[in-house]
C-alpha positions in Angstrom: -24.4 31.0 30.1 -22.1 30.7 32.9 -20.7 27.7 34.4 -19.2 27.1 37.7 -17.6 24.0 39.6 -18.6 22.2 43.1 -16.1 24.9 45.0 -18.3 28.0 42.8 -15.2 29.3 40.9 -15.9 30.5 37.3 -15.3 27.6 34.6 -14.6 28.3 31.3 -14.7 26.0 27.8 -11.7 24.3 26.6 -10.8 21.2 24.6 -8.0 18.6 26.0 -6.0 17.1 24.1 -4.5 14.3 25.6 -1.2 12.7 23.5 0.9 9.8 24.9 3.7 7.9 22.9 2.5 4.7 21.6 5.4 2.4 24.1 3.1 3.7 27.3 0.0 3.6 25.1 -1.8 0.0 27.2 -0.6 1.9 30.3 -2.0 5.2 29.5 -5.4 3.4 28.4 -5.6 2.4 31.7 -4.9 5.5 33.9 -7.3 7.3 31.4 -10.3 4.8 32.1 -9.8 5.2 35.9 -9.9 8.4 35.9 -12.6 9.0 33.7 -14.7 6.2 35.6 -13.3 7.0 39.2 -12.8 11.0 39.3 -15.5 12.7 36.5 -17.9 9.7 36.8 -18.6 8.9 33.3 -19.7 5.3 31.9 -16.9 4.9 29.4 -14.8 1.9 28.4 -11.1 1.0 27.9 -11.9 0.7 24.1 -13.0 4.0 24.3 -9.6 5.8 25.9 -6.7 6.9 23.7 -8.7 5.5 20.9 -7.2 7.8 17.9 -3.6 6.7 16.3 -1.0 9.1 15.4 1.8 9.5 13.7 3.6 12.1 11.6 2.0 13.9 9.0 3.1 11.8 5.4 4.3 8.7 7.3 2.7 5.5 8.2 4.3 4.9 11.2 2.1 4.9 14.3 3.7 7.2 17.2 1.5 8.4 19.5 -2.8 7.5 20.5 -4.7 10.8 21.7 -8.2 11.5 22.5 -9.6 15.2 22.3 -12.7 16.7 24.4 -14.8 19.6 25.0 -14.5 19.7 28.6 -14.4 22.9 31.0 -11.0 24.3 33.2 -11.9 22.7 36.0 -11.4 19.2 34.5 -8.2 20.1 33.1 -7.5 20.9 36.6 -8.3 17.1 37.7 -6.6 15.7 34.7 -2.9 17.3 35.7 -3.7 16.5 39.4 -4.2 12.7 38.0 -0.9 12.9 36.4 1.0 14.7 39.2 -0.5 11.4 41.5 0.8 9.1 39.6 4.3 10.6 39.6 5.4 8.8 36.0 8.6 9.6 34.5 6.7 10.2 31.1 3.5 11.6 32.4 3.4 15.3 32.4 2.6 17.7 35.4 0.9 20.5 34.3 -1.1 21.6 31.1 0.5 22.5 27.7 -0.4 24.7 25.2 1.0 25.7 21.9 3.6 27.9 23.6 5.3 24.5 24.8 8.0 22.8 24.1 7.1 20.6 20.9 9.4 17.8 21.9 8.4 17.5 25.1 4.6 17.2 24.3 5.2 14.2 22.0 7.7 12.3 24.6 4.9 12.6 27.5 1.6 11.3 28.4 -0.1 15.3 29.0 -2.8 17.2 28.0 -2.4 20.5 25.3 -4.8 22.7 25.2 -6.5 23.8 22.0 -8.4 23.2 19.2 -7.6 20.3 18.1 -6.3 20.5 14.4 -4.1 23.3 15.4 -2.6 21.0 17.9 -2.3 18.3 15.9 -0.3 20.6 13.3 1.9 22.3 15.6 2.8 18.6 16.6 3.1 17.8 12.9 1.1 14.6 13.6 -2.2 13.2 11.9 -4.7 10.5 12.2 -3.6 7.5 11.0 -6.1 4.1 10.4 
């Protein structure tokens, strides 16, 4: 089946990823609920955003709080324009993907693209309790 957006352009399936370091974690939470609420109209909650701790893969230090989604291209589209409106020094403007820079994904609030254990090992992270 075939899916388009309000403007009629094509969308296609895709999962974000979206990865912010834990010391703008309560900040992130909040941009993420008012976007979610405000801009793709869903019912969720703060306790809901960023809601998965990570941190690197044999360690039990907690670096980074993510949330993944099946979502379509157009969304990812509304999530990077979020970011680019908020203008943060450690929010990223555009949508990575494994060909990224590694370090950079883990020092921004962004979205990567992907299925979401492969991101989560190219970022050498895991879930942590």
């Amino acid at each position: 089946m075939r899916a388009f957006d309000d403007f009629g352009r094509e969308v296609f399936p895709v999962v974000i990823n979206t990865i912010c370091p834990v010391a703008h974690a309560d900040q992130a939470k909040q941009l993420a609920l008012r976007h979610m609420t405000t801009v793709e109209g869903t019912g969720d909650t703060l306790d809901r955003m960023l809601d998965i701790k990570l941190g690197p893969v044999g360690s039990n230090d907690v670096t980074h709080v993510f949330c993944s989604r099946n979502a379509f291209t157009n969304q990812v589209e509304m999530v990077v324009d979020a970011f680019k409106r908020e203008g943060l020094i450690w929010g990223g403007a555009r949508a990575y993907s494994l060909l990224s820079d590694r370090d950079e994904v883990k020092s921004l609030f962004c979205v990567v693209l992907g299925q979401t254990s492969v991101v989560l090992k190219w970022l050498g992270l895991e879930v942590k309790p």
